[in-house]
N, C-alpha and C positions, 0 to 999 in steps of 0.2 A: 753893537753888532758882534764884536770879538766875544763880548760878554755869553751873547745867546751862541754862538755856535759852540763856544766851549761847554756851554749848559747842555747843547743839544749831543758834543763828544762823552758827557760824563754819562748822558742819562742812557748813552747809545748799549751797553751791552748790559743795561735792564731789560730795554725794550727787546732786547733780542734774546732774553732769556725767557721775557714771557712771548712772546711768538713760540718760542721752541716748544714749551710747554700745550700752549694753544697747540701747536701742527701735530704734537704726541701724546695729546691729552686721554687716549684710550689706555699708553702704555702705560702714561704716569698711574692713570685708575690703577691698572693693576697690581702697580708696585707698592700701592699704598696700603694693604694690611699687610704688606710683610713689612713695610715701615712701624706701622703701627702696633705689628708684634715686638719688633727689637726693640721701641720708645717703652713699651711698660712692660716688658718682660727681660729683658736683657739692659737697657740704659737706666730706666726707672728707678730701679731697685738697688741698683748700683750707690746711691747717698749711704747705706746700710753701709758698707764699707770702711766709717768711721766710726763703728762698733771695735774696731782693731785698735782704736788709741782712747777707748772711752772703761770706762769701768760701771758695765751695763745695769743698770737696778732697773727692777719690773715701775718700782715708782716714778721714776725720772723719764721710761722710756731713753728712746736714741740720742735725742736732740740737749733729754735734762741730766742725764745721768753724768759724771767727772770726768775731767780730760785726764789721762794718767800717760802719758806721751809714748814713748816707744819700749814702757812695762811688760806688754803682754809678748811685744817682738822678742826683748830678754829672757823671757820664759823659755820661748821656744828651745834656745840654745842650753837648757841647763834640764832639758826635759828628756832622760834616756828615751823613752819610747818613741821619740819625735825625732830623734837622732837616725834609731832603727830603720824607722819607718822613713827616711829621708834615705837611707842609702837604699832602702830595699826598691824605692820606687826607683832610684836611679839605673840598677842592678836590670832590674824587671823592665823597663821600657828601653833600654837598651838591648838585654837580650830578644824581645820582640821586633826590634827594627832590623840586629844582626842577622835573628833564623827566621823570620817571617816575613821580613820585606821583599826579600829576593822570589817567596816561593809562587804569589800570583803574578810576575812577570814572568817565568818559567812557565807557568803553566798555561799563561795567554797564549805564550811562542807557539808548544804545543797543540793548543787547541785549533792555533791557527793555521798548521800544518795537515792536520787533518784532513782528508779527501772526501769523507764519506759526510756529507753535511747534515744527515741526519744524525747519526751517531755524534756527530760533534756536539751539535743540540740538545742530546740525551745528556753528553757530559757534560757540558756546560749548567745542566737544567741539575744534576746529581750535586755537581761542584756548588751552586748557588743558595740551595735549599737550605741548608744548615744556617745560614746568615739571616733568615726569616724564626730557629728557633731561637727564646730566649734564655741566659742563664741559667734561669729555674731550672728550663728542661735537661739542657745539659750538662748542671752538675748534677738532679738524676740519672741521669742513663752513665755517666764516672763511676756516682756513690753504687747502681748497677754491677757497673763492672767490676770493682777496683774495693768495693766496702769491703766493710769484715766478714758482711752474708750477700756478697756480690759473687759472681761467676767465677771470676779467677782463682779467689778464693775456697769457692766452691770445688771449683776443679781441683786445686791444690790437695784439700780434704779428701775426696774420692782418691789420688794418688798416694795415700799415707804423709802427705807434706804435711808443714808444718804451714799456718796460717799465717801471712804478712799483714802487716800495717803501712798500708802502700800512701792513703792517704795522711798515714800521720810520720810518714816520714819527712825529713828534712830536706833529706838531697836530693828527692823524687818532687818535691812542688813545683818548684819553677820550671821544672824540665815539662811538667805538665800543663803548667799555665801557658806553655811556646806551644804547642801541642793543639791545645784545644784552642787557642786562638787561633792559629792558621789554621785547621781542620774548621772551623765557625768562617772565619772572614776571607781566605784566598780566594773561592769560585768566585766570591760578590766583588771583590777588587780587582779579580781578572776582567771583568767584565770592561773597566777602565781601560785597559791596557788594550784588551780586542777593539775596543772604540776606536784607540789612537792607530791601533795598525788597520783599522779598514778603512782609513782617510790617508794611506799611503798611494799616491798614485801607480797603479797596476802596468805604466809602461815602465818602472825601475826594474818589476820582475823581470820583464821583457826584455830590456837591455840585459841585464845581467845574468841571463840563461842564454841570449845570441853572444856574450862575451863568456860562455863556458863556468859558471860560477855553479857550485853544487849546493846543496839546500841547505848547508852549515854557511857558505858563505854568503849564502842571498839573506836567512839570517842577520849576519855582522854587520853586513855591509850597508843594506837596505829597511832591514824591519827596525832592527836596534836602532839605529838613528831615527826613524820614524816615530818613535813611541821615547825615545831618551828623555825627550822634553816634560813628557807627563812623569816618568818617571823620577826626574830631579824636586818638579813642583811635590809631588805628592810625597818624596824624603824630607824636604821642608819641612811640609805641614807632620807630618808625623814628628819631628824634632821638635815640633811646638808643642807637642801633646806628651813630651819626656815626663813632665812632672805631674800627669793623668796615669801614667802607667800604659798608655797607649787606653784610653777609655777604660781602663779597667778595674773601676768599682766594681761594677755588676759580675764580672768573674771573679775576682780576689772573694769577695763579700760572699759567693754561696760556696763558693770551694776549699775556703779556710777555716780552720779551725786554732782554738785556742795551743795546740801542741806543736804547728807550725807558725806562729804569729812573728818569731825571730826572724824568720825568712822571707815571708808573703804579707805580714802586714806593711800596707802602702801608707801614701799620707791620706788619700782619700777617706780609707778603713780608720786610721790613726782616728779622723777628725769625727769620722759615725762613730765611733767607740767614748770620743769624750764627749758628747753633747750628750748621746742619748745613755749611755750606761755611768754617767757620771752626774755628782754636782754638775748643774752644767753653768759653764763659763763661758759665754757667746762672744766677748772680746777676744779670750783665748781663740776659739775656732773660726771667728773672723779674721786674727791674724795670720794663722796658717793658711786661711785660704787665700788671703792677700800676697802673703809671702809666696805661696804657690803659684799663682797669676802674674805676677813682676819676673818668679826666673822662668816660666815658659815664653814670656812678654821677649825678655832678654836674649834666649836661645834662639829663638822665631827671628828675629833680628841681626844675629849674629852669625847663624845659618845662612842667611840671605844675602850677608856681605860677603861673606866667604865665598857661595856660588857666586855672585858675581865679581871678585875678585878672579877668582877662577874661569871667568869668560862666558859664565853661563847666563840667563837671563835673569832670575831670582823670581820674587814675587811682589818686590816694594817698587 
């Protein structure tokens, strides 16, 4: 008797997982190609990962090719360009979190100030649009402005100036890359931030205009707190993407050139540059993107205890 009822305590939060399943079996459907995207698109793929301790031959393939243990990790460290490209990415997604992170919060507050709800929606719709074009287009409409036979230039010409080398400067890239990333992504980020303060409940205004509060303090006091929350999760998640350059391949990649590569090349570019314009060494480029994945792994992590050390909620 003790036997079977213990049988029937073990088997109990089976039975009740498939009940859950059965009573939500429309949801489960649906979640199931996005399951089945991250199983062969994202986890699948993932064995490929021990191309970083293997010494890859097209004969042997992944599985036949020599183990050569953490060879390719040692590389990395004796590798000037990989050095470069390690501080640059640092450099670079930091400076994008310091001038960029703050600017589609600002400009949510803004928008949500606004009175005139049509105009706001024109801004908002101005603000947003730029996040729908891609790279290509946008380091066009740069090379536009900013070439050697771009406008400014142009214009410089007509004034008897002397012609600049805007894009092959040094100290003019990164100032660029912060530039056109918020100018491309704040209206689309702002959009987050308008979400969290229209789920502010509308009697805090209310109190806080019959306690005399003026619209810098309903602000502080009411909005910021309202939207605070998204905006720690989303400092996070961007400290997880330190070692992406904040996504940005696809910028670095059309708006760099070989004369600023001291500055602007990332690890991302680093690792398109050895594969395809190289002998190519697929352990090599396996380990960098390994090594690259372990220290965003670790910041994402790290980030998350420290808010919560700090009282906040985090994200783990």
């Amino acid at each position: 008797m003790r036997q079977e009822m213990g049988l029937r305590l073990k088997q109990h939060p089976h039975k009740k997982f498939v009940r859950d399943i059965l009573r939500n079996k429309y949801i489960y459907l649906l979640l199931l190609p996005g399951i089945l995207f991250y199983l062969l698109f994202a986890y699948g793929p993932m064995y490929g990962i021990i191309l970083a301790f293997k010494d890859y031959t097209f004969k042997g393939g992944i599985l036949g090719s020599p183990w050569v243990g953490l060879e390719k990790f040692r590389m990395l460290f004796v590798e000037p360009e990989f050095i470069q490209a390690f501080k640059n990415t640092i450099i670079i997604s930091f400076g994008k979190i310091i001038f960029g992170f703050p600017i589609p919060i600002l400009l949510a507050i803004l928008l949500n100030e606004l009175r005139f709800k049509k105009f706001k929606k024109t801004l908002q719709t101005v603000f947003t649009f730029p996040h729908f074009l891609s790279w290509i287009i946008i380091s066009s409409i740069v090379l536009n402005i900013f070439g050697n036979l771009g406008a400014v230039n142009n214009l410089l010409s007509v004034l008897g100036l002397e012609r600049q080398h805007f894009l092959a400067d040094k100290q003019l890239f990164r100032p660029l890359l912060y530039i056109t990333d918020i100018w491309k992504e704040a209206g689309w980020s702002s959009i987050i931030y308008l979400a969290a303060i229209s789920g502010i409940n509308p009697e805090l205004y209310e109190a806080a205009t019959i306690d005399g509060a003026n619209r810098f303090q309903k602000i502080r006091y009411v909005t910021w707190p309202g939207m605070r929350s998204v905006a720690e999760l989303l400092l996070l998640l961007s400290i997880g993407q330190v070692m992406n350059a904040g996504y940005g391949f696809d910028q670095v990649f059309n708006l760099y050139n070989p004369t600023v590569y001291e500055v602007g090349d990332i690890i991302d570019t680093f690792v398109y540059r050895i594969t395809f314009q190289r002998p190519p060494d697929f352990g090599f480029s396996t380990a960098v993107g390994l090594f690259k994945s372990v220290i965003n792994f670790g910041l994402l992590v790290t980030a998350d205890r420290v808010a919560k050390a700090l009282g906040q909620r985090g994200i783990f």
